[in-house]
N, CA and C atoms of all chains as a GROMACS GRO file, in nm:
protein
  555
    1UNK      N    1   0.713  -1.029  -1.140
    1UNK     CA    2   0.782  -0.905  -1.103
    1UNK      C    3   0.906  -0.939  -1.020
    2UNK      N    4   1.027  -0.881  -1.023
    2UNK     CA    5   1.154  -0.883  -0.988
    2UNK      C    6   1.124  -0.762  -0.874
    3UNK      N    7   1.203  -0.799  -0.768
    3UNK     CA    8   1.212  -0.727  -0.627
    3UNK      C    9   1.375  -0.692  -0.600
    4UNK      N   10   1.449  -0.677  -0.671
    4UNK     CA   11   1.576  -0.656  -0.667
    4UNK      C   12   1.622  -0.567  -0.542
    5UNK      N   13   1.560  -0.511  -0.504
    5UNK     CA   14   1.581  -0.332  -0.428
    5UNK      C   15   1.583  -0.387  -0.292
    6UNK      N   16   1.704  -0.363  -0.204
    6UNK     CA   17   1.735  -0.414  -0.012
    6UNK      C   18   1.639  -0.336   0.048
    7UNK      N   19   1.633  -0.221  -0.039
    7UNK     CA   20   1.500  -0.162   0.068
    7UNK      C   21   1.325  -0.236   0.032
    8UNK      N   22   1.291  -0.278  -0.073
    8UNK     CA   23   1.221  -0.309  -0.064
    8UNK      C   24   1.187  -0.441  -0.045
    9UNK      N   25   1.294  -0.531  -0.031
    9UNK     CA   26   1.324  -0.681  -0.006
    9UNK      C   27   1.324  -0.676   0.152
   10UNK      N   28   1.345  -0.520   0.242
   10UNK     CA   29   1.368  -0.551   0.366
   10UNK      C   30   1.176  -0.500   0.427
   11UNK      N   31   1.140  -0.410   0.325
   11UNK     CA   32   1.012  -0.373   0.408
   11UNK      C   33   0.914  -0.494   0.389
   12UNK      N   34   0.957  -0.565   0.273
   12UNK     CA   35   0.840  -0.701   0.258
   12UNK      C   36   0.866  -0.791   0.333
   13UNK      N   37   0.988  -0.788   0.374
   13UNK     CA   38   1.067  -0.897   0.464
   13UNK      C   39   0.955  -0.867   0.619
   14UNK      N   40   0.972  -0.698   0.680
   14UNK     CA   41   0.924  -0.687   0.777
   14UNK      C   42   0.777  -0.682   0.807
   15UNK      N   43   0.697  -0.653   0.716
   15UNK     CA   44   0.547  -0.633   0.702
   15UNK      C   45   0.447  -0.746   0.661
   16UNK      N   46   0.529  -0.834   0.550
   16UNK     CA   47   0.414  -0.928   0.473
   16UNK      C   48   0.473  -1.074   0.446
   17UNK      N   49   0.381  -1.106   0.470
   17UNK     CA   50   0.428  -1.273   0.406
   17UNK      C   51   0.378  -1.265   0.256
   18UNK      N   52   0.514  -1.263   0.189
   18UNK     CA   53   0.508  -1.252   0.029
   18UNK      C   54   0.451  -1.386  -0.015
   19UNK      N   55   0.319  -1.364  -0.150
   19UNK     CA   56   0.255  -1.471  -0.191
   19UNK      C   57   0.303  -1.462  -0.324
   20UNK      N   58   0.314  -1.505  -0.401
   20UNK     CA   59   0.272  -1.535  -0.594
   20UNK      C   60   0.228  -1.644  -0.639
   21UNK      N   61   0.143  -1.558  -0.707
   21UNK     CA   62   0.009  -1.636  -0.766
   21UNK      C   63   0.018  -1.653  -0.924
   22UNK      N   64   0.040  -1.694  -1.004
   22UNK     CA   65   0.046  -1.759  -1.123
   22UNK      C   66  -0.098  -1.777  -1.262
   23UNK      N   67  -0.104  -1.680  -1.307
   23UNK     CA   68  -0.217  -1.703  -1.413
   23UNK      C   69  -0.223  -1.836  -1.474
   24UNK      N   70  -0.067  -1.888  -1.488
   24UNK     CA   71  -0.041  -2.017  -1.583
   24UNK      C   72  -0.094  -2.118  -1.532
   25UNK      N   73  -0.110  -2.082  -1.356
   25UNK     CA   74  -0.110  -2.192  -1.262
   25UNK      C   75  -0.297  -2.218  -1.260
   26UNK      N   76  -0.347  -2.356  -1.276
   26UNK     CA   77  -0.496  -2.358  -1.316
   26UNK      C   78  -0.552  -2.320  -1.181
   27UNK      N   79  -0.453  -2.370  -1.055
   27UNK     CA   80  -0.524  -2.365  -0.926
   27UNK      C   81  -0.550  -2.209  -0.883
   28UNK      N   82  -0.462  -2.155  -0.935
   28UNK     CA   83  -0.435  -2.022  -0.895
   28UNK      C   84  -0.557  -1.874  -0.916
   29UNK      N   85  -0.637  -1.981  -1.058
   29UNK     CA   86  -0.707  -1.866  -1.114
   29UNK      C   87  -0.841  -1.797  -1.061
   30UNK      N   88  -0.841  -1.897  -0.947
   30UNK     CA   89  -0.941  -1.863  -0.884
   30UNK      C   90  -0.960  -1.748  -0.804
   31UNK      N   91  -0.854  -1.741  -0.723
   31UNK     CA   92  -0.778  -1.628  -0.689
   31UNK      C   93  -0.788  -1.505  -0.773
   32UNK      N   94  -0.708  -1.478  -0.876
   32UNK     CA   95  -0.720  -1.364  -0.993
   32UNK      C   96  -0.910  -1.344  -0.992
   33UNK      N   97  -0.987  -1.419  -0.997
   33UNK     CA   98  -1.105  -1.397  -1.061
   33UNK      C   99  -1.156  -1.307  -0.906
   34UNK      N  100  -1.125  -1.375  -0.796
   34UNK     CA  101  -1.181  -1.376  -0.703
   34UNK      C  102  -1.178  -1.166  -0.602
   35UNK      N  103  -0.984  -1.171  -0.604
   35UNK     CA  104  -0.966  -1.000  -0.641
   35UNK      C  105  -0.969  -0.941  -0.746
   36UNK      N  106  -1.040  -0.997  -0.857
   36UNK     CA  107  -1.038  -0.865  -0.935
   36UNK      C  108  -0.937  -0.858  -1.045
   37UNK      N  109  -0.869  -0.933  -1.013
   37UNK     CA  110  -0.712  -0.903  -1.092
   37UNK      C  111  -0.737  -0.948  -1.274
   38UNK      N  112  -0.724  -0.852  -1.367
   38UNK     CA  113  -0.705  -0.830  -1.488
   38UNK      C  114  -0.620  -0.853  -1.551
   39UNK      N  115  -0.468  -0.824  -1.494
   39UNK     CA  116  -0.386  -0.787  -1.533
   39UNK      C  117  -0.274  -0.819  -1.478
   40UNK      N  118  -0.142  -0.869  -1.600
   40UNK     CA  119  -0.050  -0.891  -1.495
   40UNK      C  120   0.099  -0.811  -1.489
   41UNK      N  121   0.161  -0.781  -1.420
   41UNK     CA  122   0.185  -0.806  -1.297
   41UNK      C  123   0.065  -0.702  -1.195
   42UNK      N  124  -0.007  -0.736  -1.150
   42UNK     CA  125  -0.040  -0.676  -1.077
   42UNK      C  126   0.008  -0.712  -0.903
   43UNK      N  127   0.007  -0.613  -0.759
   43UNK     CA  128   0.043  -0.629  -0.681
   43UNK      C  129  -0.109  -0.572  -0.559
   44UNK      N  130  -0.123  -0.704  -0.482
   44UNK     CA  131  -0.227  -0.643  -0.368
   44UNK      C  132  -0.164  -0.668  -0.238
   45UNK      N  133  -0.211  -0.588  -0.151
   45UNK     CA  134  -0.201  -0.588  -0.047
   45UNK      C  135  -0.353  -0.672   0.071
   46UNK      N  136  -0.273  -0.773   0.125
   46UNK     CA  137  -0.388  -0.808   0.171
   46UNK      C  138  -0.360  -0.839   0.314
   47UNK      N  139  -0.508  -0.827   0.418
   47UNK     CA  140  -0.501  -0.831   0.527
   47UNK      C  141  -0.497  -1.004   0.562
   48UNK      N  142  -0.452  -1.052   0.699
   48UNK     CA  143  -0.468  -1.216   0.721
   48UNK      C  144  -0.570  -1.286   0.748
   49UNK      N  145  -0.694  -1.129   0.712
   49UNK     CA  146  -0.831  -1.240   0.681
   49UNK      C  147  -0.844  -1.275   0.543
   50UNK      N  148  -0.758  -1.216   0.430
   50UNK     CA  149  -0.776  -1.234   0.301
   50UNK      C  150  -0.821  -1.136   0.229
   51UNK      N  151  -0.865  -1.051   0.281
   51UNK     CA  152  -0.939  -0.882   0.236
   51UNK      C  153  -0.810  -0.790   0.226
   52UNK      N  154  -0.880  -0.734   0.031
   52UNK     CA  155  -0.767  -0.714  -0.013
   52UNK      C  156  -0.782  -0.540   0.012
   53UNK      N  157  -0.702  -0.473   0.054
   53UNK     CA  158  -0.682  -0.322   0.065
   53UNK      C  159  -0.617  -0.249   0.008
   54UNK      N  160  -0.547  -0.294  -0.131
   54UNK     CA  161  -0.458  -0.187  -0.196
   54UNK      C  162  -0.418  -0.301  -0.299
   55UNK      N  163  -0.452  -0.234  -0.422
   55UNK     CA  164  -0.388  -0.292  -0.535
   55UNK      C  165  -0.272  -0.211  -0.651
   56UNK      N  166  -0.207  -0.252  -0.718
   56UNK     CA  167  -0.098  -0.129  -0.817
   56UNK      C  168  -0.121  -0.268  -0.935
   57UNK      N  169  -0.154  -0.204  -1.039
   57UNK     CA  170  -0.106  -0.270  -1.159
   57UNK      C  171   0.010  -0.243  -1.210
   58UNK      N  172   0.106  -0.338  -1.320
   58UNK     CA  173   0.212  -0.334  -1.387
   58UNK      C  174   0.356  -0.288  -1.291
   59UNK      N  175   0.410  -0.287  -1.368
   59UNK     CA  176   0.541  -0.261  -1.366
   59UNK      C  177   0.611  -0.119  -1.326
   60UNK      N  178   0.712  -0.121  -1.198
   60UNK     CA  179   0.751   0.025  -1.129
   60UNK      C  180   0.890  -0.003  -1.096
   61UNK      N  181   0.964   0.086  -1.121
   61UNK     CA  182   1.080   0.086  -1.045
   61UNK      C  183   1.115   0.120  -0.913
   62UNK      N  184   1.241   0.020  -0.822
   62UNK     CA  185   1.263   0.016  -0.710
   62UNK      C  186   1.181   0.125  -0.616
   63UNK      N  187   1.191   0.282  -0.663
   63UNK     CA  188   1.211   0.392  -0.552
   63UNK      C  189   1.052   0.365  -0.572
   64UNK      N  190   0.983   0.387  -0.675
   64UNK     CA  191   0.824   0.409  -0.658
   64UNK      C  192   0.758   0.253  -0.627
   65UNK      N  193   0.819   0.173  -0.666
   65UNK     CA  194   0.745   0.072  -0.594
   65UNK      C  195   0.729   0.006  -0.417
   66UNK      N  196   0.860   0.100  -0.381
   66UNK     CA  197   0.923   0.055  -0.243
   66UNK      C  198   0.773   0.181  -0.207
   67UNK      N  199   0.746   0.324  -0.255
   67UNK     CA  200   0.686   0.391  -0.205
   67UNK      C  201   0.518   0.353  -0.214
   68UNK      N  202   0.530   0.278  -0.304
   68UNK     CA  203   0.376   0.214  -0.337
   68UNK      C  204   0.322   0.151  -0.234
   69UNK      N  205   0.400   0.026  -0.204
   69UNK     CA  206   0.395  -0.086  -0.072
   69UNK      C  207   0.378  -0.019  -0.012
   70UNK      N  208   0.459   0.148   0.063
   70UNK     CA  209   0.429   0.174   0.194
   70UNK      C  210   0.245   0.271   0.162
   71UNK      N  211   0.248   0.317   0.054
   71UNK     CA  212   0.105   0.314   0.093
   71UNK      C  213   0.001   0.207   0.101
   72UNK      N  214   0.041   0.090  -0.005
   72UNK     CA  215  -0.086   0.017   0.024
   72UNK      C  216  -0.050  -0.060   0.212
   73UNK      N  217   0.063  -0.059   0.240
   73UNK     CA  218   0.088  -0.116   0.345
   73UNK      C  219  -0.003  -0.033   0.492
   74UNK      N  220   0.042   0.105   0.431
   74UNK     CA  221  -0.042   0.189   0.534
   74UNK      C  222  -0.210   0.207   0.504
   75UNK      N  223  -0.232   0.189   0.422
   75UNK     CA  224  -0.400   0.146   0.338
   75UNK      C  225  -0.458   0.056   0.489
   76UNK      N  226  -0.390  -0.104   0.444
   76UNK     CA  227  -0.389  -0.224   0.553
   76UNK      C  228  -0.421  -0.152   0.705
   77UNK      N  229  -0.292  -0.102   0.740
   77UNK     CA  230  -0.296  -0.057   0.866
   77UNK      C  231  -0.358   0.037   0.890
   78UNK      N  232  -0.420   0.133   0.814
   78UNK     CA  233  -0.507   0.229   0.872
   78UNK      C  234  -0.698   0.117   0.893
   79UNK      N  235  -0.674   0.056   0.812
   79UNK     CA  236  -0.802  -0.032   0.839
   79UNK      C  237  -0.808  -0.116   0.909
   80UNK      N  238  -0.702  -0.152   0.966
   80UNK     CA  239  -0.647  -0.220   1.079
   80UNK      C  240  -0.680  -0.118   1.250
   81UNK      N  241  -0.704   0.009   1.237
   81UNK     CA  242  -0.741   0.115   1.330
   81UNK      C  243  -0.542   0.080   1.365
   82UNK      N  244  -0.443   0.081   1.312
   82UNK     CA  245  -0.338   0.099   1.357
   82UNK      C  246  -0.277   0.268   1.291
   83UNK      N  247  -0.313   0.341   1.324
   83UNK     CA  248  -0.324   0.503   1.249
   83UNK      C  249  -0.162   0.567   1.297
   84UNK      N  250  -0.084   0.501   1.378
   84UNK     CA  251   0.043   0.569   1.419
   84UNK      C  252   0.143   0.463   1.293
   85UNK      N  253   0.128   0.348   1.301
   85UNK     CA  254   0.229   0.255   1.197
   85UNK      C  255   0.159   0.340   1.066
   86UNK      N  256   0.036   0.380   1.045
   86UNK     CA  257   0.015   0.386   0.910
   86UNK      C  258   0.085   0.536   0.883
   87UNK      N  259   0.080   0.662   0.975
   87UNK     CA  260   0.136   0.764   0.951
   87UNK      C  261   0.310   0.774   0.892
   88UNK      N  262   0.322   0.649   0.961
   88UNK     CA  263   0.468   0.659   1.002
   88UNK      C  264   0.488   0.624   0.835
   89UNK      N  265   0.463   0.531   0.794
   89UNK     CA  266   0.469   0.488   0.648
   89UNK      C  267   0.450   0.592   0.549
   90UNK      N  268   0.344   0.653   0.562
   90UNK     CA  269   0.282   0.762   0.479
   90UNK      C  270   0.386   0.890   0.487
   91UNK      N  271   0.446   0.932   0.642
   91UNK     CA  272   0.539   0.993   0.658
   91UNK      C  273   0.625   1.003   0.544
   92UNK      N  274   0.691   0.904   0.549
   92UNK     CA  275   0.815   0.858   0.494
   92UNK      C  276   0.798   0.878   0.325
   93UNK      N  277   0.678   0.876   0.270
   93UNK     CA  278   0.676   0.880   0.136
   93UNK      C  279   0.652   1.049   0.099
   94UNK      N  280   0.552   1.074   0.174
   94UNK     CA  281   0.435   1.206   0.186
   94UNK      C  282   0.651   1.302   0.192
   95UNK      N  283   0.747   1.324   0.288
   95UNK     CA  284   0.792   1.409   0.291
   95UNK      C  285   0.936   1.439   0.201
   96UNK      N  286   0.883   1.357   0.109
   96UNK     CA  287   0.983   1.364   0.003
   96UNK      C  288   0.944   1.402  -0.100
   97UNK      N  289   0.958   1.569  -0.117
   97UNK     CA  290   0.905   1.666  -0.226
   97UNK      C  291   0.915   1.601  -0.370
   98UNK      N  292   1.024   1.485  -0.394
   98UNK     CA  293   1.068   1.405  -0.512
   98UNK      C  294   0.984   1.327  -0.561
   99UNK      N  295   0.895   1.273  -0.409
   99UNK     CA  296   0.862   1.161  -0.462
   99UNK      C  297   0.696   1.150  -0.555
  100UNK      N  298   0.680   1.151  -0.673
  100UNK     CA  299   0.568   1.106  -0.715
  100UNK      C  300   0.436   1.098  -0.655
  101UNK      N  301   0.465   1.029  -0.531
  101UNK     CA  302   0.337   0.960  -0.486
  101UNK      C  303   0.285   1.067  -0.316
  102UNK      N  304   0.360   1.138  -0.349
  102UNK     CA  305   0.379   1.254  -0.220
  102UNK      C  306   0.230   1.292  -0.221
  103UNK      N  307   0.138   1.293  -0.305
  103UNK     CA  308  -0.032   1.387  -0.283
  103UNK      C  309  -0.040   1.240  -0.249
  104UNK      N  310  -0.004   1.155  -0.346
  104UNK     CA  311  -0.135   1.018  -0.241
  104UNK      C  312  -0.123   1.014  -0.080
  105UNK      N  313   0.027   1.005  -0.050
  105UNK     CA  314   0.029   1.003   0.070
  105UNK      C  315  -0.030   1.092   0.128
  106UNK      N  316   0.033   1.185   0.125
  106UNK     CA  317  -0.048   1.325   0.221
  106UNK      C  318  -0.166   1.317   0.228
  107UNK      N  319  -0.274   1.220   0.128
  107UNK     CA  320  -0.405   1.225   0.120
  107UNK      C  321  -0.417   1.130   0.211
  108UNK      N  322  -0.381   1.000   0.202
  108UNK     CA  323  -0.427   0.880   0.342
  108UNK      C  324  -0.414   0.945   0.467
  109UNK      N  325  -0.230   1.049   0.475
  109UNK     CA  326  -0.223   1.034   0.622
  109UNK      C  327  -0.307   1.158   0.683
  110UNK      N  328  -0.360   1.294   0.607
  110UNK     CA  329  -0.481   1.313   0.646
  110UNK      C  330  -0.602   1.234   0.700
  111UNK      N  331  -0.637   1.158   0.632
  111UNK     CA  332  -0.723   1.041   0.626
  111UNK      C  333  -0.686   0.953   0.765
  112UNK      N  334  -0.569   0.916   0.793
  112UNK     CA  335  -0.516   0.839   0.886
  112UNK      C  336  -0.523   0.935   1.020
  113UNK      N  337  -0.460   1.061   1.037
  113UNK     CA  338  -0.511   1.151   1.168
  113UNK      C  339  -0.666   1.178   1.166
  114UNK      N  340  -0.744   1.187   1.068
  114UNK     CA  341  -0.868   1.176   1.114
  114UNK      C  342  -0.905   1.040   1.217
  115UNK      N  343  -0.897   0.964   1.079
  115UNK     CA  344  -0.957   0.832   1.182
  115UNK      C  345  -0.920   0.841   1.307
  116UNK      N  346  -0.777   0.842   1.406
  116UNK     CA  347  -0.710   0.834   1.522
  116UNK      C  348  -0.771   0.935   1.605
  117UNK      N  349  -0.757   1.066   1.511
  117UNK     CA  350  -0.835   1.203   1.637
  117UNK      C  351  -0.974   1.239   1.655
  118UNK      N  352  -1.078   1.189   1.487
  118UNK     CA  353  -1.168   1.241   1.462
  118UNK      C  354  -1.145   1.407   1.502
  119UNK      N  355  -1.011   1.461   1.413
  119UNK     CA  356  -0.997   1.605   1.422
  119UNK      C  357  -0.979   1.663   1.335
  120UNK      N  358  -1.092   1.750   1.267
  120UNK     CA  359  -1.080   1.822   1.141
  120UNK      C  360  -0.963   1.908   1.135
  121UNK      N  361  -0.878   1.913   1.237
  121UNK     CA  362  -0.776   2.031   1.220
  121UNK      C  363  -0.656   1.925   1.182
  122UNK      N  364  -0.654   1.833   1.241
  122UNK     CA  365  -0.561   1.705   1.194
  122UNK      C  366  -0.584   1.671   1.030
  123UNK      N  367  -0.684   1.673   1.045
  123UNK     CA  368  -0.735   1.648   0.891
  123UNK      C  369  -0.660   1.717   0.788
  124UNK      N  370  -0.715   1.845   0.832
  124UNK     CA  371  -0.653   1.956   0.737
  124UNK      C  372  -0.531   1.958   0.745
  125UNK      N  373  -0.440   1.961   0.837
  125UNK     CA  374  -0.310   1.991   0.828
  125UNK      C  375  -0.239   1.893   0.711
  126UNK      N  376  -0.295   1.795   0.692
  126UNK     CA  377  -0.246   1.722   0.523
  126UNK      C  378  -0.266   1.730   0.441
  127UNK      N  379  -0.425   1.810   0.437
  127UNK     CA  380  -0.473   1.787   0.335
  127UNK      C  381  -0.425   1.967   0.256
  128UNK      N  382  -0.450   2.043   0.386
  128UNK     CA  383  -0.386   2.198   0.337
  128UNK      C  384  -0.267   2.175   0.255
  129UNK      N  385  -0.148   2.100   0.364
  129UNK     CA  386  -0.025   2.105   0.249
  129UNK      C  387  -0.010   2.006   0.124
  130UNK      N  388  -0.123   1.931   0.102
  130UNK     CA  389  -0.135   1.851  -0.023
  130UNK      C  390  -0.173   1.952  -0.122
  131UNK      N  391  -0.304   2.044  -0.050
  131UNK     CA  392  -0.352   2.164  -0.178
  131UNK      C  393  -0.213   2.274  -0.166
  132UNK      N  394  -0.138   2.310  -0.120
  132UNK     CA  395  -0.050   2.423  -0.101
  132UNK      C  396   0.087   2.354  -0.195
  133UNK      N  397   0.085   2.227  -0.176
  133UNK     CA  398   0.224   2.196  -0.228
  133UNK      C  399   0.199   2.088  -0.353
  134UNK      N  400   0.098   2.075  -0.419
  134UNK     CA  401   0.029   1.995  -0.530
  134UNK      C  402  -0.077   2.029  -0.590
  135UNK      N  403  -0.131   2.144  -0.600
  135UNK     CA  404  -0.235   2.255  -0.622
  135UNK      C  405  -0.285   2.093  -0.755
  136UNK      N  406  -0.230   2.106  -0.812
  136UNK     CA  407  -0.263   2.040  -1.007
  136UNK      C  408  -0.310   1.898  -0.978
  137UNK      N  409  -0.220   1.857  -0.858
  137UNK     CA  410  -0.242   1.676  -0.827
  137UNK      C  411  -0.392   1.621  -0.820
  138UNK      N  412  -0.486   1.521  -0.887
  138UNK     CA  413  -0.605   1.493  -0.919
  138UNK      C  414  -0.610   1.420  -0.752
  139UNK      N  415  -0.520   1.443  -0.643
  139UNK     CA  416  -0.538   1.384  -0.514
  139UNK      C  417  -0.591   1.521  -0.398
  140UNK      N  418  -0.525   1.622  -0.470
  140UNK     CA  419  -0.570   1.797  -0.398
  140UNK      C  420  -0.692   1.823  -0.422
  141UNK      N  421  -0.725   1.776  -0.563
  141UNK     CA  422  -0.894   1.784  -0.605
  141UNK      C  423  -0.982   1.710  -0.551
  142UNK      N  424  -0.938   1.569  -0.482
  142UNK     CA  425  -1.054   1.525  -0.384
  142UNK      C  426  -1.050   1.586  -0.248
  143UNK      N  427  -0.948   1.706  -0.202
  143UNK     CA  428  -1.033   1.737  -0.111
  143UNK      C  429  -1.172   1.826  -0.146
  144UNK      N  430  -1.277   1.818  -0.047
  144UNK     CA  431  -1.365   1.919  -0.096
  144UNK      C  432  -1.361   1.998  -0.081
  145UNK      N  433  -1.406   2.108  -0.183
  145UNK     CA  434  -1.417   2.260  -0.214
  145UNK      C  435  -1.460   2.315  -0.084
  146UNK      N  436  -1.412   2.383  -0.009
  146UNK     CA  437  -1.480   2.512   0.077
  146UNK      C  438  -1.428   2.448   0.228
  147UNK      N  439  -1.320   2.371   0.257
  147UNK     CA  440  -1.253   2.282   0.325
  147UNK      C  441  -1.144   2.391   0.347
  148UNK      N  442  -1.108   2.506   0.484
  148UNK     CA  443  -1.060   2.554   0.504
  148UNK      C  444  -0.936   2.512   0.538
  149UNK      N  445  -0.798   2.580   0.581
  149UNK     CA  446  -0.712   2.548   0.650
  149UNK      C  447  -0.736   2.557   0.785
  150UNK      N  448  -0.700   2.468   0.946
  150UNK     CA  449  -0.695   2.527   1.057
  150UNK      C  450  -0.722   2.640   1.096
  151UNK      N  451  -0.734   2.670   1.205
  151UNK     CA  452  -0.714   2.797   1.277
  151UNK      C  453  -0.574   2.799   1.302
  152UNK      N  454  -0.475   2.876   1.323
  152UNK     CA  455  -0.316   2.840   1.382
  152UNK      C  456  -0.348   2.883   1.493
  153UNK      N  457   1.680  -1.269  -0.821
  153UNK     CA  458   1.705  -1.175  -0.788
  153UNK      C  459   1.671  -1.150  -0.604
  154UNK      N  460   1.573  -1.250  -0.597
  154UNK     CA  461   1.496  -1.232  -0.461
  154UNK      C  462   1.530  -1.335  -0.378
  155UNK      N  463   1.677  -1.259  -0.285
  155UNK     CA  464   1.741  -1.325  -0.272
  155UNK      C  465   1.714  -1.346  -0.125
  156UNK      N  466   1.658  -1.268  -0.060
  156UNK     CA  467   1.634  -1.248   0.059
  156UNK      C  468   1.499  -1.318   0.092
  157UNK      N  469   1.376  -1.324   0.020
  157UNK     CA  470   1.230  -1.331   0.027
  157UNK      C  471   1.202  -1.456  -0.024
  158UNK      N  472   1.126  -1.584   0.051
  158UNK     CA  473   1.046  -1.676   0.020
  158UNK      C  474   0.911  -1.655  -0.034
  159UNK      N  475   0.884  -1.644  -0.098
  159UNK     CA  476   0.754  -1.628  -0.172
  159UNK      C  477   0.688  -1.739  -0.163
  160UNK      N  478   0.577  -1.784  -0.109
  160UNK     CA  479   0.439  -1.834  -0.104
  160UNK      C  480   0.348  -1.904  -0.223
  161UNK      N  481   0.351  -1.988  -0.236
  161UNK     CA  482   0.310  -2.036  -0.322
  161UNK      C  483   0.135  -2.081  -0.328
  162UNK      N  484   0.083  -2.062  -0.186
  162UNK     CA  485  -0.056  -2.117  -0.172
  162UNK      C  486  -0.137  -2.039  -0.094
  163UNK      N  487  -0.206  -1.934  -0.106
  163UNK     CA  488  -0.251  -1.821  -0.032
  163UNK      C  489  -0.293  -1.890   0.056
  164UNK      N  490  -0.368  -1.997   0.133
  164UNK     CA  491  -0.403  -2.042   0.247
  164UNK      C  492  -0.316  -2.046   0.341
  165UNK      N  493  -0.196  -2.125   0.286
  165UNK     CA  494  -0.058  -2.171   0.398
  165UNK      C  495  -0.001  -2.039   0.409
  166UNK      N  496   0.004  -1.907   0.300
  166UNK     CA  497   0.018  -1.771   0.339
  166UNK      C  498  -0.032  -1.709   0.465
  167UNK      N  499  -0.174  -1.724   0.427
  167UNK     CA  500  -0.267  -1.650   0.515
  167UNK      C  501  -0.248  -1.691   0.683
  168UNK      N  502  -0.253  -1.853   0.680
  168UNK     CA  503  -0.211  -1.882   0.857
  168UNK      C  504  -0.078  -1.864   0.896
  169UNK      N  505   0.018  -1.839   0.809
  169UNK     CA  506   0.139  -1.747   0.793
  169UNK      C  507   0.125  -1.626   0.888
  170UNK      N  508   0.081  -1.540   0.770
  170UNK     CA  509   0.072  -1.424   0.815
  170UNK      C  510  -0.040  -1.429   0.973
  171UNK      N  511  -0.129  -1.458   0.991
  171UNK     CA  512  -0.207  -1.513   1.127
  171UNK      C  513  -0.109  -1.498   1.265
  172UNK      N  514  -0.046  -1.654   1.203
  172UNK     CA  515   0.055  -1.694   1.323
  172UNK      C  516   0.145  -1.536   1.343
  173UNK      N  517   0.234  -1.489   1.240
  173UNK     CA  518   0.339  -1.413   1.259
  173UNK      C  519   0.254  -1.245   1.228
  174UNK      N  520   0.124  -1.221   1.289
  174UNK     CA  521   0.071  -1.106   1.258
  174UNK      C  522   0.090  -1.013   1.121
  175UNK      N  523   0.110  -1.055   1.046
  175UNK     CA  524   0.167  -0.987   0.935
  175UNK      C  525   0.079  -0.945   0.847
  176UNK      N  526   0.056  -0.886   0.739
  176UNK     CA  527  -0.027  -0.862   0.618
  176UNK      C  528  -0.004  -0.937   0.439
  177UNK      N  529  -0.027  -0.989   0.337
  177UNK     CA  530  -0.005  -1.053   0.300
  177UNK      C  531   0.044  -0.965   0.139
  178UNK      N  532   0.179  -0.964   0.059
  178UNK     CA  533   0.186  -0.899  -0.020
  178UNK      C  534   0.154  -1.028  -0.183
  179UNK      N  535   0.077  -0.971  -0.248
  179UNK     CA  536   0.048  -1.092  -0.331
  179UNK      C  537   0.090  -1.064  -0.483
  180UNK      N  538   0.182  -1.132  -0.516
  180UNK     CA  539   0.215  -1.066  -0.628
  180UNK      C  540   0.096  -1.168  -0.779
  181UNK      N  541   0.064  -1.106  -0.823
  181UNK     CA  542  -0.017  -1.193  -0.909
  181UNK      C  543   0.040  -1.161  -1.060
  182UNK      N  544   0.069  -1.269  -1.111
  182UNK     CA  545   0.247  -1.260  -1.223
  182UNK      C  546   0.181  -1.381  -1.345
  183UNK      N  547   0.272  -1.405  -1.381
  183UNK     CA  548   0.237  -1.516  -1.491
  183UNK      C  549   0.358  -1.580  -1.520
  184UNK      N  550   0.389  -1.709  -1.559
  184UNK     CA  551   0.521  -1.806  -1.593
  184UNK      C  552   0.562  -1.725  -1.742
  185UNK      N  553   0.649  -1.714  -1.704
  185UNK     CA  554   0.735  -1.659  -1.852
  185UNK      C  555   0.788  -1.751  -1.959
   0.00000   0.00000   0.00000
């Protein structure tokens, strides 16, 4: 996979020590067998114990792949108990009505103010505007049924 | 194209990489063309 994109050459720059791993390569395959990996290009995100937290198969262009990383990046960091870096990431994808991946996000960083507040009203406040502003998205459908909005 | 980014060639020397410099590890898993 080609990384052409300054924005996404600068968030890998700041977050990860970039690896590639090689099917061709005999040493390598151990690895592939070891996460899982099927398929190539595939991309994981992994923590510096080696535990992998976010995977994307194939091939994406610049804007959705730069937005991919920041979720699996915020994936990492929310399991990391780092829930303010992971919002901040999720932020950034979640408030761009454009972007594709806007229900996934909104779904972690729900997910991400829980973990931090253990506050169902935190909760909801992402997950409400994931169902209010993605009604159809198969990410609005995992919240569960009968899962109110806040009180205001 | 990746003009900016050293890419890793040995997930171990990655991993105490990322260790030393707190980081998380992005792994691209590709094939020789």
């Amino acid at each position: 996979m080609s990384y052409p994109s300054p924005n996404v050459q600068s968030l890998i720059a700041e977050w990860f020590v970039p690896v590639r791993l090689l099917l061709n390569r005999a040493e390598d395959r151990i690895h592939f067998r070891h996460y899982r990996v099927i398929w190539t290009p595939t991309i994981a995100v992994l923590d510096r114990r080696g535990v992998d937290h976010y995977q994307s198969p194939g091939f994406l262009p610049p804007d959705q792949l730069l937005s991919t990383l920041r979720i699996g990046l915020a994936r990492a960091l929310t399991a990391w108990s780092r829930y303010d870096d992971a919002a901040d990431q999720l932020r950034t994808v979640a408030d761009d009505p454009t972007n594709g991946l806007a229900p996934e996000a909104l779904f972690w960083l729900g997910v991400s103010w829980y973990l931090k507040s253990r506050s169902r009203t935190a909760l909801m406040q992402a997950w409400q505007r994931l169902r209010d502003d993605y009604p159809t998205s198969v990410w609005a459908l995992r919240v569960p049924p009968g899962q109110d909005a806040p009180e205001p | 194209m990746d003009t900016q980014l050293t890419w890793e060639s040995d997930l171990e020397k990655a991993r105490v990489k990322a260790e030393r410099e707190r980081k998380f590890m992005l792994v691209d898993f590709s094939r020789e063309r």
